[in-house]
C-alpha positions as CSV (number, residue, x, y, z in Angstrom):
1,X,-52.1,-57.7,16.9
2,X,-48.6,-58.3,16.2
3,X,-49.6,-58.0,12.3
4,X,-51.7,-54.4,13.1
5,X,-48.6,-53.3,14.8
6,X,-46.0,-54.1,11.8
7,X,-48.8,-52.9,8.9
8,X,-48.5,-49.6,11.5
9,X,-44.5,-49.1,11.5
10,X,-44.3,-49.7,7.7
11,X,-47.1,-47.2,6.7
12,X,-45.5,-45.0,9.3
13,X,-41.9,-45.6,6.9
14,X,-43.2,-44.8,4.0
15,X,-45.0,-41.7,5.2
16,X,-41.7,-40.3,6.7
17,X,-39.7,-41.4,3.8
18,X,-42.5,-39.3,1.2
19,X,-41.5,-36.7,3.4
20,X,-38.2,-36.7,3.2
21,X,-38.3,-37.0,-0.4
22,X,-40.8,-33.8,-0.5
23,X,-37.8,-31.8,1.5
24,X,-34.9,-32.6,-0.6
25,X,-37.4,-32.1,-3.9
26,X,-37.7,-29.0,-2.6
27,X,-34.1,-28.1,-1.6
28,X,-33.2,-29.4,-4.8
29,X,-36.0,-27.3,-7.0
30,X,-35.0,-24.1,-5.2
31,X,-34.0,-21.2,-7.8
32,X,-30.1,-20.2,-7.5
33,X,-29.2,-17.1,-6.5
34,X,-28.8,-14.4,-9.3
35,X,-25.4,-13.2,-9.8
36,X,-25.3,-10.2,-11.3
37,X,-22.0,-8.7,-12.4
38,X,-20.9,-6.3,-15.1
39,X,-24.6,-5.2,-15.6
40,X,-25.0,-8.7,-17.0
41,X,-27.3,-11.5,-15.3
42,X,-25.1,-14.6,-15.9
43,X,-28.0,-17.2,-15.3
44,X,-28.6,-16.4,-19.3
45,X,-25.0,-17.0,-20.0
46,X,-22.5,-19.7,-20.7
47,X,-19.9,-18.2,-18.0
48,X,-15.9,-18.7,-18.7
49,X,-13.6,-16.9,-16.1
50,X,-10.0,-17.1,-16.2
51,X,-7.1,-15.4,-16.1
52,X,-4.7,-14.0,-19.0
53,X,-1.6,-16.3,-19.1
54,X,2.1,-16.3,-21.1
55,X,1.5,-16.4,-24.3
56,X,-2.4,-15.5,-24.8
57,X,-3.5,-12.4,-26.2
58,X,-6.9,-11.2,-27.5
59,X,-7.0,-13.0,-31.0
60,X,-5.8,-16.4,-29.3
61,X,-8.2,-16.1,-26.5
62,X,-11.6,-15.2,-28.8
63,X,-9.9,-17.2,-31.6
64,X,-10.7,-20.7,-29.8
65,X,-14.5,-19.4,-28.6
66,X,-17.2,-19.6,-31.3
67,X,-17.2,-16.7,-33.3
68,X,-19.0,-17.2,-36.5
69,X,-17.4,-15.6,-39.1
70,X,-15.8,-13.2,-37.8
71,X,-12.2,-11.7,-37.9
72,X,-10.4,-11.5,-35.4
73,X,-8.5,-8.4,-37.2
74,X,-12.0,-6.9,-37.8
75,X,-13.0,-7.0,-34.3
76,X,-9.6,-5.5,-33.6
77,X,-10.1,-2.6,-35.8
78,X,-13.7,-2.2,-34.8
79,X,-13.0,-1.7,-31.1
80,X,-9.5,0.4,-31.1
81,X,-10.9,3.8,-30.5
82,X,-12.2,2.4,-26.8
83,X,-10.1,-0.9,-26.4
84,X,-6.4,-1.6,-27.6
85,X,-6.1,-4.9,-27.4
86,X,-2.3,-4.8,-26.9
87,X,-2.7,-3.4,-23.7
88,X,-4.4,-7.0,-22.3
89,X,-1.7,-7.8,-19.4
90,X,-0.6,-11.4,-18.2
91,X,-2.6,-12.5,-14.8
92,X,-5.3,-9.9,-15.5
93,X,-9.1,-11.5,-15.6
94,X,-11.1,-11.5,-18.1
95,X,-14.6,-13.3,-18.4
96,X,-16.4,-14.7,-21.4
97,X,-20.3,-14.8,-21.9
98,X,-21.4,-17.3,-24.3
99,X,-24.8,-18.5,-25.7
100,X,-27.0,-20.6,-23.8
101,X,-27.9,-22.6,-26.7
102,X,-26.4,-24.9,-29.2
103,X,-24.2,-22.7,-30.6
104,X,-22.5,-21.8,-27.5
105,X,-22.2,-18.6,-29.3
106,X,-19.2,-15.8,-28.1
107,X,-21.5,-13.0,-27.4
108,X,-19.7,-10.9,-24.6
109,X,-15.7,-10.7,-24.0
110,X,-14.9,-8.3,-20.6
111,X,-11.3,-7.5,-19.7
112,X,-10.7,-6.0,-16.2
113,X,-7.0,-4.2,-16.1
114,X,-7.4,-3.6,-12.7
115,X,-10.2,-3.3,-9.7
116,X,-12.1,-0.1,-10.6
117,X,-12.4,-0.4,-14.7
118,X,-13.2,-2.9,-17.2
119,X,-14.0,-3.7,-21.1
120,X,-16.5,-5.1,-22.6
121,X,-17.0,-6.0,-26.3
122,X,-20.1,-7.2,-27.7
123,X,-20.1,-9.7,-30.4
124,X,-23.6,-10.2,-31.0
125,X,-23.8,-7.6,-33.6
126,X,-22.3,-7.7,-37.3
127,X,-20.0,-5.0,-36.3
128,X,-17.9,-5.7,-33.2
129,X,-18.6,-2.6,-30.8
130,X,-17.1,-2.1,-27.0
131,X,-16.9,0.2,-23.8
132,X,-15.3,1.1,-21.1
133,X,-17.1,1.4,-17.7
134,X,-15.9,2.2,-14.1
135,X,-17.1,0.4,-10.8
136,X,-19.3,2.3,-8.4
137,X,-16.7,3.8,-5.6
138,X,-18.5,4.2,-1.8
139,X,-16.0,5.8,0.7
140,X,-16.2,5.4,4.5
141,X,-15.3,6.6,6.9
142,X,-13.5,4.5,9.9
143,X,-12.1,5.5,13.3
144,X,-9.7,3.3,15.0
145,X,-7.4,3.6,18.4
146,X,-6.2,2.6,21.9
147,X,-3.0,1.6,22.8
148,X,-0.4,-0.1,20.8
149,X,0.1,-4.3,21.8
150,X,2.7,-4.7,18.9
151,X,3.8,-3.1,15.8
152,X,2.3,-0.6,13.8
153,X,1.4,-3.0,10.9
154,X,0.2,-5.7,13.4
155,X,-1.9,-3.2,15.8
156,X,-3.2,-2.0,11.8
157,X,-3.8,-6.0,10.9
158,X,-5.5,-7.0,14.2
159,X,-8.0,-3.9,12.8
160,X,-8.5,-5.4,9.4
161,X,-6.6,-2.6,7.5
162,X,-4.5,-3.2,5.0
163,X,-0.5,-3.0,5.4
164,X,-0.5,0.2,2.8
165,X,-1.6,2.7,5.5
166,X,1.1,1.9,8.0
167,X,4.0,2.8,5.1
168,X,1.5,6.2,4.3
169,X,1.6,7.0,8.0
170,X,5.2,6.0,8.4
171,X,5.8,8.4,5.7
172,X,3.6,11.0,7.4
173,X,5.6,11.0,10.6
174,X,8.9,9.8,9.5
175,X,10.2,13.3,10.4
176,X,8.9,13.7,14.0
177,X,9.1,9.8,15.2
178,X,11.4,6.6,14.9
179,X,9.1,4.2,14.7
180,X,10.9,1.2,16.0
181,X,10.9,3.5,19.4
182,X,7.0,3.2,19.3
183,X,6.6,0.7,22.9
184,X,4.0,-1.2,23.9
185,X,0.9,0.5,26.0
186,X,1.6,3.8,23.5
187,X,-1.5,5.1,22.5
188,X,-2.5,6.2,18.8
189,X,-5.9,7.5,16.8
190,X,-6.6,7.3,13.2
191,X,-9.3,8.9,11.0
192,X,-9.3,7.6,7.9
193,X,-12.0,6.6,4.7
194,X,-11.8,3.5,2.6
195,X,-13.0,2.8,-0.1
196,X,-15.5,-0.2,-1.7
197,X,-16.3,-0.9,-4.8
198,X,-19.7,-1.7,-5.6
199,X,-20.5,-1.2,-1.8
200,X,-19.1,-3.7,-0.7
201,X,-15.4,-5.1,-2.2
202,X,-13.0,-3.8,-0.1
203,X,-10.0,-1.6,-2.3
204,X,-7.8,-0.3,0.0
205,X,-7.4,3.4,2.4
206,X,-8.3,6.2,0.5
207,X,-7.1,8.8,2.8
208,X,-5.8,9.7,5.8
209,X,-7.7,12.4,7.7
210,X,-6.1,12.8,11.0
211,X,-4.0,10.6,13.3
212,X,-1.9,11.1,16.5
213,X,0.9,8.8,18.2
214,X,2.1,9.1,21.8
215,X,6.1,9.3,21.3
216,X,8.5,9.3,23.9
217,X,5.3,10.7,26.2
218,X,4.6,13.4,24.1
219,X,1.5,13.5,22.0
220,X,2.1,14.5,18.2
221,X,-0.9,14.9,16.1
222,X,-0.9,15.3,12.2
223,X,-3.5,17.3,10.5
224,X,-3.9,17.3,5.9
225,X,-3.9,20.7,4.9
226,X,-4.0,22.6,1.3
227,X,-2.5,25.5,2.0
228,X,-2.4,26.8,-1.6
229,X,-5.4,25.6,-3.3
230,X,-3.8,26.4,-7.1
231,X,-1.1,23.6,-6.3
232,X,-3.2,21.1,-4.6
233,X,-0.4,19.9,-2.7
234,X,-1.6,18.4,0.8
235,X,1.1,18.5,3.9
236,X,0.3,17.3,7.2
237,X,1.1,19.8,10.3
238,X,0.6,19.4,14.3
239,X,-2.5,20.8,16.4
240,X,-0.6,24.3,15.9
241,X,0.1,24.4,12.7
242,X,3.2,23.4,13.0
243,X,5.1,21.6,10.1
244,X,5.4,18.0,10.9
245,X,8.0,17.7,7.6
246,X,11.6,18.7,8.8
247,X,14.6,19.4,6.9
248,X,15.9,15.9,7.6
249,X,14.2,12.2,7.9
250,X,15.3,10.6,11.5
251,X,17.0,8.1,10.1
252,X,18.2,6.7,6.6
253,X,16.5,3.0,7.5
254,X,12.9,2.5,8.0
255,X,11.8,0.2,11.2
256,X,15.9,0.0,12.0
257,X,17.7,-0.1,15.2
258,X,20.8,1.5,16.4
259,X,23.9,-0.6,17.0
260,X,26.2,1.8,17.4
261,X,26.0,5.7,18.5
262,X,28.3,8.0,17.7
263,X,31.6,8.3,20.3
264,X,35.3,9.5,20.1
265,X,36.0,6.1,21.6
266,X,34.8,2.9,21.2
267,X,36.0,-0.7,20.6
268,X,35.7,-1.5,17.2
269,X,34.3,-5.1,16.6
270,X,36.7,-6.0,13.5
271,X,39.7,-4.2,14.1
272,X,39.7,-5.0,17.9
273,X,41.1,-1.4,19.5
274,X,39.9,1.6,20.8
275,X,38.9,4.4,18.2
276,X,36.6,6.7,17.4
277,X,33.0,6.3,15.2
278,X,31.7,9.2,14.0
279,X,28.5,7.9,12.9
280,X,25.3,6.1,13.8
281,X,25.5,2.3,13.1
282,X,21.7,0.8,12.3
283,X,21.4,-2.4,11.7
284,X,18.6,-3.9,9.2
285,X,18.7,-7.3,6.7
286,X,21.3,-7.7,3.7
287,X,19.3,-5.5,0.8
288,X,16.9,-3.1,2.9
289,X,16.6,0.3,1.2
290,X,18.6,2.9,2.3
291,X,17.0,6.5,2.1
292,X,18.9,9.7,1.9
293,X,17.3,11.8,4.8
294,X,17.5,15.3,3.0
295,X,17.0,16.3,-0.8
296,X,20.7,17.4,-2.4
297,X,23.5,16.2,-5.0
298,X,25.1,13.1,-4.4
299,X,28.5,14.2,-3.6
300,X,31.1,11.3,-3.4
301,X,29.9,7.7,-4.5
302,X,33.3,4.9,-4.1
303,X,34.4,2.0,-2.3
304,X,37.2,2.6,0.4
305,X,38.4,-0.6,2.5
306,X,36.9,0.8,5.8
307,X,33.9,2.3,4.3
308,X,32.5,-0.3,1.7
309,X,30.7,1.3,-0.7
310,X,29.2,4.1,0.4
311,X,27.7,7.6,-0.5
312,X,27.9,10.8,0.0
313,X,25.4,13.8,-0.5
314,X,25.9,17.6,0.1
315,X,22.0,18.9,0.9
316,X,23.4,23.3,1.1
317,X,26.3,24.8,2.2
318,X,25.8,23.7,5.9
319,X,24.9,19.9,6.0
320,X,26.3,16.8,4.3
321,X,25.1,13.1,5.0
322,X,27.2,10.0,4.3
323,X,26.2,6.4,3.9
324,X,28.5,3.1,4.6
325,X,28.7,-0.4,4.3
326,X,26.0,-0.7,1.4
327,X,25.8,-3.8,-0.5
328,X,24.6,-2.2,-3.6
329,X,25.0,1.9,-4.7
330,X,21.7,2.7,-6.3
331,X,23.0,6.5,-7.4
332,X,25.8,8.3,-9.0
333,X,28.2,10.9,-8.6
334,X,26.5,14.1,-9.4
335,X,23.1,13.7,-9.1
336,X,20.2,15.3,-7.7
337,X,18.5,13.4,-4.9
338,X,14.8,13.9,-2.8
339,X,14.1,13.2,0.5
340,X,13.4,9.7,1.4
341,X,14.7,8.5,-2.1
342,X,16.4,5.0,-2.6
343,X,20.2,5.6,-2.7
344,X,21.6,2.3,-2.1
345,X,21.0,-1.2,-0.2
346,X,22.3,-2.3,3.2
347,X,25.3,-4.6,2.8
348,X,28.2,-5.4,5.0
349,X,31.1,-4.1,3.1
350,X,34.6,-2.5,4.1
351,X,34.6,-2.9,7.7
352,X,31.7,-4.6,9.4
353,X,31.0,-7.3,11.3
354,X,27.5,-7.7,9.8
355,X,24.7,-6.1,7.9
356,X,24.0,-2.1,8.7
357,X,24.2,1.3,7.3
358,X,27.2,3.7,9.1
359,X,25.2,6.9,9.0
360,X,27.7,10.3,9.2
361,X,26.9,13.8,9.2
362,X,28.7,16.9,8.8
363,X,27.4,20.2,10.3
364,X,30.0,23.4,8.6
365,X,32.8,20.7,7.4
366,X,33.0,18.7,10.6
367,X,31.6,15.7,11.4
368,X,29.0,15.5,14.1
369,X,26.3,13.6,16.0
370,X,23.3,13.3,14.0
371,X,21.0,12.6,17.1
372,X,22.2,15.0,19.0
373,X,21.6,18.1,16.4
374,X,18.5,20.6,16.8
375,X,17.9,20.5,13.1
376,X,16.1,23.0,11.2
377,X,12.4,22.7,10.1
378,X,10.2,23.4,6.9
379,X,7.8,26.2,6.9
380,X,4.6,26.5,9.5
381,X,1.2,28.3,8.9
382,X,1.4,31.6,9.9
383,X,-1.9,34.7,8.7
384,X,-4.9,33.5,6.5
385,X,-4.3,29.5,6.4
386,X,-3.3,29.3,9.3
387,X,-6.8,30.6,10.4
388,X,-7.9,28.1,7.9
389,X,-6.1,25.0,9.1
390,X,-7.0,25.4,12.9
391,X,-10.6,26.1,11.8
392,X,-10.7,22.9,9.9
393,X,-8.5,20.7,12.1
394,X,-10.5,21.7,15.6
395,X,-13.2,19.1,15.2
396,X,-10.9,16.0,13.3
397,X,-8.9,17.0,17.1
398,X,-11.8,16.5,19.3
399,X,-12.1,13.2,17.9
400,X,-9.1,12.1,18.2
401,X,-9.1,13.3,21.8
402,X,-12.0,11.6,22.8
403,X,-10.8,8.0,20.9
404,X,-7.4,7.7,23.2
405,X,-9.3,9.4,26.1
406,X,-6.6,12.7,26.1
């Protein structure tokens, strides 16, 4: 019995073990996945990908594949009308197809410059030939909002967008709202469209459609609108039609805080008394930009012992904006400066007690509060497009509305 039961247990083994084998014979005997890319099916290809390093260019890189008798200056002549080969850049890919074969043959050569576009040259010919081709672009759209639980960037993060729309709608507001002032519980909508390549790669925000922030308990809302279809310049405007781009930027530093308000009496922290400032101190890292907030003609550049380095730039014949403490003086004397530009870096020179940007304004030749002014706007829509824009903007707003519940 004892014998019937063993001769039981080992046919038993070898049963389950023939199974076993059958499953990983079959796991193993399963077809890959196809990978199709470039139009090309690399199952039929030897597949190289790398990366263009120091030093490599197109004859190095094809020179060490096996290319018959080929050379490498006739490829390079038989491809310039669609493919320079100088313009290959350093920690660009690039992807080689070879023969499956013996030969392990060069047949294919594809450069991609960037995301979108790429090159391919086909070798399998006598003659050398190449083209250029463009991914498939899919745009969509994507509706975001609530309140705010930390920054702008981080709220944008915790929502899988990319860090690049937070600068574009920094930009886009940077006239009507101080970011850094944004609180916690604020609430915001966005309307916006990105893009994927092939479908499904994400590249990045294409545009932004419509957005609104709660500031300060008011609701400010910002709308694209062509207004003259010959210049195709877009500008973003408020639920009225309303400009949302005034004559001067809130403040010279983006995501800065004020240290120091303007008073005819304060105690100043390096020279210990009582005196006036006649600017707004914001305080930001050694080396962050410093943007002029009005276009005009850089007036004074210099270096005084209280000031640092610092400049100055007259924007008309009304207002003048000056710039202290700087580490670095990106501009010179005379020349002609746009909104938002780069004028110089945040440094601690002259008197300071650390890094920040003294920012001054002078209203008719005297010197005056900056956050205190009731400054002058750009144009609104008025007639025809203004018709247009409200026309256009009325369902983006009902959207909106409905995502922060207004």
């Amino acid at each position: 019995m004892k014998k019937v039961f063993v001769i039981i247990i080992v046919l038993f083994s070898i049963v389950s073990c023939n199974k076993t084998d059958q499953k990983v014979a079959a796991k193993i005997s399963q077809p890959k996945s196809k990978k199709i890319e470039f139009g090309f099916n690399y199952a039929d290809f030897n597949v190289v990908q790398d990366t263009i390093k120091k030093g490599d260019s197109f004859g190095t890189i094809i020179q060490s594949q096996n290319i018959g008798d080929k050379k490498v200056y006739d490829i390079v002549a038989q491809v310039k009308d669609t493919f320079d080969v100088r313009s290959i850049r350093y920690n660009k890919p690039y992807t080689i197809l070879r023969s499956k074969n013996k030969t392990n043959k060069l047949e294919y050569f594809i450069y991609q410059p960037d995301a979108l576009t790429y090159y391919v040259i086909n070798f399998k010919d006598s003659i050398a030939t190449s083209f250029k081709k463009i991914k498939p672009v899919t745009l969509k759209r994507k509706i975001i909002g609530g309140v705010l639980k930390s920054s702008l960037s981080e709220t944008l993060g915790n929502e899988s967008v990319e860090a690049a729309l937070a600068n574009r709608i920094t930009k886009v507001f940077s006239w009507s709202i101080d970011f850094f002032k944004l609180k916690k519980g604020d609430r915001y909508g966005l309307i916006f469209t990105e893009r994927f390549i092939n479908g499904k790669t994400y590249d990045g925000v294409e545009d932004l459609q419509a957005a609104f922030f709660e500031y300060k308990g008011k609701i400010i809302y910002a709308f694209p609108f062509e207004k003259d279809s010959l210049s195709g310049k877009i500008e973003y405007y408020d639920d009225e039609g309303k400009t949302l781009k005034n004559f001067f930027l809130k403040t010279p530093i983006k995501f800065s805080r004020i240290t120091s308000r303007f008073t005819m009496n304060r105690f100043h922290p390096v020279q210990h008394r009582w005196k006036a400032h006649k600017g707004t101190d914001y305080a930001a890292p050694r080396g962050t930009p410093i943007s002029t907030t009005a276009s005009g003609v850089v007036e004074q550049t210099g270096y005084t012992a209280g000031n640092g380095n610092f400049v100055k730039v007259k924007h008309n014949g009304t207002y003048s904006t000056q710039y202290l403490h700087m580490s670095r003086i990106l501009v010179r004397r005379g020349q002609r400066v746009t909104q938002g530009q780069k004028i110089g870096l945040v440094g601690s020179t002259g008197l300071a007690s650390g890094p920040h940007v003294c920012y001054r304004f002078w209203k008719n030749g005297m010197q005056v509060d900056a956050l205190r002014l009731n400054l002058p706007t750009g144009e609104s829509l008025t007639g025809n497009a203004k018709e247009r824009f409200l026309k256009q903007m009325e369902p983006l707003k009902r959207e909106l509305d409905s995502i922060g519940n207004l």
